[in-house]
C-alpha positions in Angstrom: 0.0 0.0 0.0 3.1 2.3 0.5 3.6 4.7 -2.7 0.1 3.9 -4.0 -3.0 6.0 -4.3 -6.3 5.1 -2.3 -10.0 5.8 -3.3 -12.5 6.3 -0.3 -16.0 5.9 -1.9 -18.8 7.7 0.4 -22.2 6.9 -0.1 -25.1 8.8 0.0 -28.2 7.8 2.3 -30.4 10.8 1.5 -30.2 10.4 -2.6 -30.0 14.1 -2.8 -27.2 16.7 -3.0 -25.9 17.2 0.4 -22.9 18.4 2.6 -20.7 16.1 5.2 -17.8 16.0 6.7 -14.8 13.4 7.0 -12.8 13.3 10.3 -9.5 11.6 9.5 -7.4 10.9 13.1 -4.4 8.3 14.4 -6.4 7.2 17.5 -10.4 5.5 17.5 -12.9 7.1 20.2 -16.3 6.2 21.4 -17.9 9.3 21.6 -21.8 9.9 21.7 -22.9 12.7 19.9 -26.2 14.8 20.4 -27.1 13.9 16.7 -27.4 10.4 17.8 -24.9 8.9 16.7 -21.5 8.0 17.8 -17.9 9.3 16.6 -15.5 6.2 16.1 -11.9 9.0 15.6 -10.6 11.4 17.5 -10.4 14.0 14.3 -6.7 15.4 13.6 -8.1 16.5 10.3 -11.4 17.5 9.4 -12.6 17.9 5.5 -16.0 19.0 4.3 -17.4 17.3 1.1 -20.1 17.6 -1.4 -22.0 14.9 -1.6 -24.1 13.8 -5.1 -27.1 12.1 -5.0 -24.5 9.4 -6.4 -21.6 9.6 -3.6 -18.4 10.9 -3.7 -14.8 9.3 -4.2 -11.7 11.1 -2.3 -8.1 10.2 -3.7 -5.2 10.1 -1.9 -1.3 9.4 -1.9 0.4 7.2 0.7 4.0 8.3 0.5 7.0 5.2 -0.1 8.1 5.6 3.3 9.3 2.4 4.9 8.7 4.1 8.4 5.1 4.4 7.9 4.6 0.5 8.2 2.4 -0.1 10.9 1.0 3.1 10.9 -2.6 3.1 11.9 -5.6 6.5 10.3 -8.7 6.1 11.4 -11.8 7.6 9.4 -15.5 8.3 9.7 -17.8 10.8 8.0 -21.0 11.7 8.5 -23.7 14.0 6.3 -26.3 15.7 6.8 -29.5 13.6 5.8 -33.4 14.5 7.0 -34.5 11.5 6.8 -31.7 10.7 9.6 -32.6 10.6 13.3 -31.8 14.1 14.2 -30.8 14.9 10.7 -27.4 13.2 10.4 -25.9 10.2 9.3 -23.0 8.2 10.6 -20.7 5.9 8.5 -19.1 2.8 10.6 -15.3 3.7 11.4 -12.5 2.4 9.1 -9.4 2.0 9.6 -6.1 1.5 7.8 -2.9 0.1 9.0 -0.2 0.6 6.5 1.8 -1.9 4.9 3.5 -3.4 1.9 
């Protein structure tokens, strides 16, 4: 995975244009919201997207550096939705541990 780009694909559960955010972080959290639902990163880096009925992909580099091997990012993002309890969504956590 080192030197190579990564797609994150983010659905949309509203099927309408919308706004979200992605929280990118190095450690995972439990951490209820008032929204409802929970945050799974504690956010280093926060980036809002524009969501198409259709979802979104973000593209990224991993840089070709051996010391990065183990390296744990931990992601979530949520949008806003209406049909959501309390008008967000939540995605499930992900995260990636670098490698060869």
């Amino acid at each position: 995975m080192l030197g190579a780009s990564i797609r994150l694909d983010l659905a949309n559960s509203w099927d309408d244009y919308t706004v979200g955010a992605l929280f990118l972080g190095y450690q995972p959290t439990e951490l209820p919201s008032s929204w409802g639902g929970v945050l799974l990163v504690v956010p280093a880096i926060t980036q809002l997207v524009g969501l198409s009925p259709w979802g979104t992909s973000i593209i990224g580099d991993i840089p070709d550096d051996d010391s990065l091997i183990g390296f744990a990012l931990d992601l979530q993002a949520i949008e806003a939705d209406p049909g959501a309890s309390k008008g967000v969504s939540f995605t499930q956590g992900l995260e990636l541990v670098l490698g060869h």
